[in-house]
C-alpha positions as CSV (number, residue, x, y, z in Angstrom):
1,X,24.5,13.3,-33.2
2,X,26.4,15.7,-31.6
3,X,29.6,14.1,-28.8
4,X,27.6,15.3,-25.7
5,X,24.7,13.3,-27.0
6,X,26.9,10.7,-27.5
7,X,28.3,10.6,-24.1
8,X,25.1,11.1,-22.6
9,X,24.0,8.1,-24.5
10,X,26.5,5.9,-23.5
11,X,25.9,6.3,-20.3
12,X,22.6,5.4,-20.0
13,X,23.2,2.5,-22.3
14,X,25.5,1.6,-18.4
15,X,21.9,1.4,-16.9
16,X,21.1,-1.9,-18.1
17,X,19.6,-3.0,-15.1
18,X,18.0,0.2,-14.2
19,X,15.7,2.6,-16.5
20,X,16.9,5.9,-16.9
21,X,13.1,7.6,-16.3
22,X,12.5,6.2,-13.0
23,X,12.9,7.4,-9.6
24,X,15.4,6.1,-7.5
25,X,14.0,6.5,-3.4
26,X,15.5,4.9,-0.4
27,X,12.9,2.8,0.8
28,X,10.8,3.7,4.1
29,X,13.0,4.6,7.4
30,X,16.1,3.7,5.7
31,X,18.5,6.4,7.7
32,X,22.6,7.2,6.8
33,X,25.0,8.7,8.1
34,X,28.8,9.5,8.2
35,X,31.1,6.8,10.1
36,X,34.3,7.0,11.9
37,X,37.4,5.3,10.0
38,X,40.1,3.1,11.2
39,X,41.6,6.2,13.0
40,X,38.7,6.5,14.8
41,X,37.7,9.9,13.0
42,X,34.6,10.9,10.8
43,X,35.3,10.2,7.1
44,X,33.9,12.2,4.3
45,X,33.1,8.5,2.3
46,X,32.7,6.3,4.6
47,X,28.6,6.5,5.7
48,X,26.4,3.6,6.9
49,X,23.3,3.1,5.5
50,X,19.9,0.9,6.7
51,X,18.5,0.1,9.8
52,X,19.8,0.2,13.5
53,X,19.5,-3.8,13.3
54,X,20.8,-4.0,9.5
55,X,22.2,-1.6,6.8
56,X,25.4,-1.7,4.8
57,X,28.6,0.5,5.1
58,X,29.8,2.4,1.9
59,X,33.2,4.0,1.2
60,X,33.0,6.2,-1.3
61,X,33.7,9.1,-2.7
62,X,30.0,10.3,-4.1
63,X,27.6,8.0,-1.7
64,X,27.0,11.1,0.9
65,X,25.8,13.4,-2.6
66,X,24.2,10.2,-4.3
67,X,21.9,9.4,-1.2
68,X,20.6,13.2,-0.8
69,X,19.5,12.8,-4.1
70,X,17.6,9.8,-3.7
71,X,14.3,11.1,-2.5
72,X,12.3,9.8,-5.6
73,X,11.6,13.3,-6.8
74,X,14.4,13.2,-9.5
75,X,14.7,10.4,-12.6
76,X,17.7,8.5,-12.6
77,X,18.8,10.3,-15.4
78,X,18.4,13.5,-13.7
79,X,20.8,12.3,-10.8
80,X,23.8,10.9,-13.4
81,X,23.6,14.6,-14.8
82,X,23.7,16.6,-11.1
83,X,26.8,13.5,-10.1
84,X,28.4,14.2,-13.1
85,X,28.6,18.1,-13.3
86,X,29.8,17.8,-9.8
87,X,32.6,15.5,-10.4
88,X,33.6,17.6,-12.9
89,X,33.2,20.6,-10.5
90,X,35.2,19.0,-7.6
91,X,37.6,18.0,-10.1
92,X,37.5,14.7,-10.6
93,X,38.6,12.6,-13.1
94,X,35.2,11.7,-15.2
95,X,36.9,11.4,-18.7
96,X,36.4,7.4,-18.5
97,X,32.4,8.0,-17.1
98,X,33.7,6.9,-13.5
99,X,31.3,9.2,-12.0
100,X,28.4,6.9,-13.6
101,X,30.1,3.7,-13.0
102,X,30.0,4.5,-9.2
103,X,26.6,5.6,-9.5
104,X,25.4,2.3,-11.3
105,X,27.5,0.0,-8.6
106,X,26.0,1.9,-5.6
107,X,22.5,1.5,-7.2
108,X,23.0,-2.4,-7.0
109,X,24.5,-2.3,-3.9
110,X,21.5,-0.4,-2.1
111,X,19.3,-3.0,-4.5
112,X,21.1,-6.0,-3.4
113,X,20.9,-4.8,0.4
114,X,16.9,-3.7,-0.4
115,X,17.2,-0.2,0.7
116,X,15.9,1.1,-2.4
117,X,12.9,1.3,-4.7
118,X,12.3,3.0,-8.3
119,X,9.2,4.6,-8.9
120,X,7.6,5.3,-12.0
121,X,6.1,9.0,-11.2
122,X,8.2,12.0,-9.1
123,X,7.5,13.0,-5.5
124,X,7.1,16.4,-5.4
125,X,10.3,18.1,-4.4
126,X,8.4,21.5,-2.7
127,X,6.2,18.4,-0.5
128,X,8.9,17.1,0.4
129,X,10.8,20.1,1.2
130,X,7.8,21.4,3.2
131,X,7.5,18.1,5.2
132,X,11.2,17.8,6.5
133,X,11.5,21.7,7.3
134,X,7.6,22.5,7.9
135,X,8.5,25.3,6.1
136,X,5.1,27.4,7.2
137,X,5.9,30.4,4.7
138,X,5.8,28.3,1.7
139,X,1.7,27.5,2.2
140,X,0.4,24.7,-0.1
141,X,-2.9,23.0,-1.1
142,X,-3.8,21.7,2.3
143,X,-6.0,18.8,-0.3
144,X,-2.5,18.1,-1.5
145,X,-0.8,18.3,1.7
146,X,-3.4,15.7,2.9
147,X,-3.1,13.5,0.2
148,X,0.5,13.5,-0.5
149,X,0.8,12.4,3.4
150,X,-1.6,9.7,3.2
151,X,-0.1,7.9,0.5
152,X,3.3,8.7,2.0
153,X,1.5,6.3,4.7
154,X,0.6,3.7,2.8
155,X,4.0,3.5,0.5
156,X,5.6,3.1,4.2
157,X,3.5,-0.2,4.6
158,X,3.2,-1.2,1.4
159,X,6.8,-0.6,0.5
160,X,8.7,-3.9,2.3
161,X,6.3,-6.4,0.1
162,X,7.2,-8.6,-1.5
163,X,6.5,-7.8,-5.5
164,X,8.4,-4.2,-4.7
165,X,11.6,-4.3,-7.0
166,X,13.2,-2.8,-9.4
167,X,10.5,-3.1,-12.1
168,X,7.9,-2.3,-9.7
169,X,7.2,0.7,-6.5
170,X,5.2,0.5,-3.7
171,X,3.4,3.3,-5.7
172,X,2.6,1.0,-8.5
173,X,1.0,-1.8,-6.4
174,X,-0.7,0.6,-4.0
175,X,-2.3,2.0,-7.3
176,X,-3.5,-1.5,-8.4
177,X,-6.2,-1.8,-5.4
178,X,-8.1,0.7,-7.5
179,X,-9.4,-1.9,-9.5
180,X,-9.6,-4.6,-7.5
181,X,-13.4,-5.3,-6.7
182,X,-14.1,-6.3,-3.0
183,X,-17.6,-7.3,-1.5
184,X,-17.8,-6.5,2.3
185,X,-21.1,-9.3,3.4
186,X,-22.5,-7.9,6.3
187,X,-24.5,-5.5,8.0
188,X,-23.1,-5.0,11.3
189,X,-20.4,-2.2,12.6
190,X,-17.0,-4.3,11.8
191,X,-18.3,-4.3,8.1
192,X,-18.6,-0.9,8.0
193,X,-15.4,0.2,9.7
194,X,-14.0,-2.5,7.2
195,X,-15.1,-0.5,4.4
196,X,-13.7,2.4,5.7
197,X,-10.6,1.8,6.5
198,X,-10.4,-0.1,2.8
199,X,-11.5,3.0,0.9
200,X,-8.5,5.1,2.9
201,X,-6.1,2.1,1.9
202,X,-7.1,2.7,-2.2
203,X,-9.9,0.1,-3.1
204,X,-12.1,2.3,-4.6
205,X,-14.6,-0.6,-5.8
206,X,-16.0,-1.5,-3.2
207,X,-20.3,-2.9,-2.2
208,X,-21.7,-3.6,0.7
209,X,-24.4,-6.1,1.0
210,X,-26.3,-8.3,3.7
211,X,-26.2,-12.2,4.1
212,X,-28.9,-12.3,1.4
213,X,-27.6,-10.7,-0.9
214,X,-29.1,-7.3,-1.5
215,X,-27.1,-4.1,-1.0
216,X,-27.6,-2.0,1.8
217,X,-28.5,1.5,-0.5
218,X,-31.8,0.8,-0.5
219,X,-33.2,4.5,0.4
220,X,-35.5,3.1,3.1
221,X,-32.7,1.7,5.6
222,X,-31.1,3.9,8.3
223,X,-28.5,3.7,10.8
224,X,-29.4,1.7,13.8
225,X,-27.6,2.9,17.4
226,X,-26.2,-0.6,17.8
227,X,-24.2,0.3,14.2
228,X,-22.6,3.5,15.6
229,X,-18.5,2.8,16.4
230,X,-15.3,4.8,16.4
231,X,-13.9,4.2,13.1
232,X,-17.0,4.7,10.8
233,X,-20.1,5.5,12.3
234,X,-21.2,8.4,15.0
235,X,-23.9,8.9,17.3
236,X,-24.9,11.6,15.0
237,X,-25.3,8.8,12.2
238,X,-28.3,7.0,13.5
239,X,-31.6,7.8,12.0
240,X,-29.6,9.2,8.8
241,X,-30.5,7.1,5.2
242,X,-27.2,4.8,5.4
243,X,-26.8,5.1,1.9
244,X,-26.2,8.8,2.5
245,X,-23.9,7.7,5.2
246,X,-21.8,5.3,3.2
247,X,-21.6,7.4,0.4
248,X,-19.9,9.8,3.0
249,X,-17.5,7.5,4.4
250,X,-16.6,6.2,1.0
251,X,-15.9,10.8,-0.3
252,X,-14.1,11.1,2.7
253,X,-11.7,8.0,3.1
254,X,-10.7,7.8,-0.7
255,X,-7.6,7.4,-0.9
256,X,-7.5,8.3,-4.6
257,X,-9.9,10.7,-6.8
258,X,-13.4,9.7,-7.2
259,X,-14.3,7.2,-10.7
260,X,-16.9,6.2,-12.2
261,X,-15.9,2.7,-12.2
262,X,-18.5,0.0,-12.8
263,X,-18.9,-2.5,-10.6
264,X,-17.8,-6.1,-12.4
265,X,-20.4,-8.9,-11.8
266,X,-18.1,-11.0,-9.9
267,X,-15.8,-9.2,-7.6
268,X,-12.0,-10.2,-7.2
269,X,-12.4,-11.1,-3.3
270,X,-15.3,-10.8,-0.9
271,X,-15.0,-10.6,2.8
272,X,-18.6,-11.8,5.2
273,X,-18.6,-10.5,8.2
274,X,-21.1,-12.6,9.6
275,X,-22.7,-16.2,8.9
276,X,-23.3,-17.0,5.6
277,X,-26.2,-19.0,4.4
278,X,-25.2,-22.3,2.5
279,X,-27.0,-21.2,-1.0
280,X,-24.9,-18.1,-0.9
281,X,-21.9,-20.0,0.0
282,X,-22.5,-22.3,-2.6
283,X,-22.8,-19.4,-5.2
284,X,-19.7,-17.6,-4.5
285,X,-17.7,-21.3,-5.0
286,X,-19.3,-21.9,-7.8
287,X,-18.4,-18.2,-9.6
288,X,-14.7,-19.2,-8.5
289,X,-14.6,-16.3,-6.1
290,X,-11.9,-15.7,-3.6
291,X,-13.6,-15.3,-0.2
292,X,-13.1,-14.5,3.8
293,X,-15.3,-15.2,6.7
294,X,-14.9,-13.3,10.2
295,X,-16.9,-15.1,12.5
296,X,-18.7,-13.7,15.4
297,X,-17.3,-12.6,18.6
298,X,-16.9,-15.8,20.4
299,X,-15.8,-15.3,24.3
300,X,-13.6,-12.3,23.9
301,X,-12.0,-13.8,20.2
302,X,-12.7,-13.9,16.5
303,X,-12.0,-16.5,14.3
304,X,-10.5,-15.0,11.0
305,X,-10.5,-17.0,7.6
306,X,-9.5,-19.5,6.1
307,X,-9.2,-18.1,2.7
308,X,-11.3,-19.7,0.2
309,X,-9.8,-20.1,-3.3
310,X,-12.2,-22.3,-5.1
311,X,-10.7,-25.3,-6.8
312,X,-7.5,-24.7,-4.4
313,X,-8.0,-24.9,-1.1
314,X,-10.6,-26.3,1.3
315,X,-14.1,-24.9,1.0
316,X,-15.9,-24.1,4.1
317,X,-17.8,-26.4,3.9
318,X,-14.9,-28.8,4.6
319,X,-14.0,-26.5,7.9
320,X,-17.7,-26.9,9.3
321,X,-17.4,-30.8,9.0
322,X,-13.9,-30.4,10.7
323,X,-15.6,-28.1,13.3
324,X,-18.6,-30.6,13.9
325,X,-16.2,-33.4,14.7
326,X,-14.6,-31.6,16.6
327,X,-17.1,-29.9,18.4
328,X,-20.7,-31.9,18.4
329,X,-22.5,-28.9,19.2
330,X,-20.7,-27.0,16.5
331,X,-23.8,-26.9,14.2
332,X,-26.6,-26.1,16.4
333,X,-24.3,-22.7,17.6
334,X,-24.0,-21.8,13.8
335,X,-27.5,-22.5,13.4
336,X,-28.3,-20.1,16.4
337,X,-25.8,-17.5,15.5
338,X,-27.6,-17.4,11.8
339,X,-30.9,-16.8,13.3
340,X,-29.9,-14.0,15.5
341,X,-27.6,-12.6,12.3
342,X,-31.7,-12.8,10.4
343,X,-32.9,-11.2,13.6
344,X,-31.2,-8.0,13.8
């Protein structure tokens, strides 16, 4: 081994906390900029980073270069090479690797602060390029245009949760939903603007079905005009086989390539949109599947959950007896509301 692999070496074995192939980004809205010193002037390494309500205030030397670099479209290992040569350039002192030193305690300082995020794939450098200048010369895919901005979208909401750290992106978990099964209960229009808007969010598996069970592909059901809404469904819709419809919805709100994933016998999660019959209720506890009712519009308000993990929490079941104590005319409404749910 030659010594230039053997520096290179030791300095990722500096990491340790970080791996070398991922992609350092700052995370979504995160801003910085240069700040004025004790002499009230603007300093060359002193630059706030964060939030106008939070962020943290760096002074050093290669934060302004490091930040510009982290855009997730180089590794970390990339970025230690471009700080490195430039130290050298500018010439400083990087005989004792204090060029990766300061790299690795600005890393855990933008960690500790939770500015940043690693991902495990690059962002395309010319997408990103073309999205800060809207460079119109330098004409792309508009397909990749359009889905390189749509998950941009969701990594901006998905990347403050939670399980986002260093071993794991907003990417990562985004890329989970794919197999994650979901059953939407229901027939009416929130159910399908619900499976919509969750095929454009990246669950990919996803059914439809009615309160009895059955899907709603059979080739003899069409869209009825009390179906038709903003999100999902257009006056053009009605009279159209709606599982021709769906299967539109689902090619055009994909938020990732189509599969041919098979549907598992019990999904991971199902979400009813309207009443569901005590058989079928019974069933889904019974299969230990995680569930969500939306009840119907009552007044100008919806009722939304509980969730339902069987064996955890309450079943509903237990709610309804809560609900009938609380309300003696509780049961005969549900009753009703069922009846008019069989109805249309």
């Amino acid at each position: 081994m030659t010594n230039a692999e053997l520096g290179e070496l030791k300095k990722l074995e500096k990491l340790e906390l970080f791996d070398p192939k991922a992609f350092p980004k700052l995370r979504p809205g995160v801003k910085f900029f240069k700040i004025k010193d004790e002499k009230n002037q603007l300093s060359s390494s002193a630059i706030y980073v964060g939030f106008s309500h939070r962020g943290i205030e760096i002074k050093n030397e290669i934060a302004s270069q490091l930040l510009q670099l982290l855009d997730g479209s180089q590794s970390l290992e990339s970025i230690l090479r471009i700080v490195s040569v430039n130290a050298t350039s500018s010439g400083i002192d990087s005989g004792t690797d204090s060029d990766v030193n300061e790299v690795i305690n600005l890393l855990q300082v933008l960690n500790g602060a939770n500015l940043i995020e690693f991902r495990a794939t690059p962002l395309s450098a010319q997408l990103l390029r073309n999205k800060s200048t809207m460079d119109k010369g330098n004409l792309l895919a508009i397909n990749l245009v359009n889905s390189f901005n749509r998950m941009q979208a969701e990594e901006n909401l998905y990347g403050w949760h939670p399980a986002v750290n260093v071993e794991k992106s907003s990417q990562a978990l985004i890329g989970e939903r794919r197999n994650f099964s979901l059953v939407i209960c229901g027939r009416n229009r929130l159910a399908l603007s619900l499976f919509g808007v969750l095929q454009a969010s990246g669950f990919s598996m996803i059914k439809i079905i009615d309160r009895l069970g059955s899907t709603n592909n059979d080739s003899l059901v069409q869209i009825a005009p009390d179906e038709v809404c903003g999100l999902a469904i257009r006056g053009s819709d009605v009279g159209l086989k709606k599982t021709l419809v769906i299967a539109d919805i689902a090619r055009n709100s994909q938020l990732f390539p189509t599969e041919n994933l098979e549907f598992p016998l019990h999904p991971n999660f199902i979400i009813s949109t309207e009443s569901i019959p005590q058989e079928i209720m019974q069933q889904w506890m019974s299969e230990e599947i995680a569930h969500l009712v939306v009840s119907n519009l009552i007044e100008n308000k919806i009722i939304l959950g509980p969730i339902v993990l069987p064996g955890k929490t309450p079943c509903l079941n237990c709610l309804n007896l809560w609900r009938s104590e609380q309300f003696p005319h509780h049961s005969s409404f549900e009753f009703l509301s069922a009846l008019d749910s069989e109805e249309t």
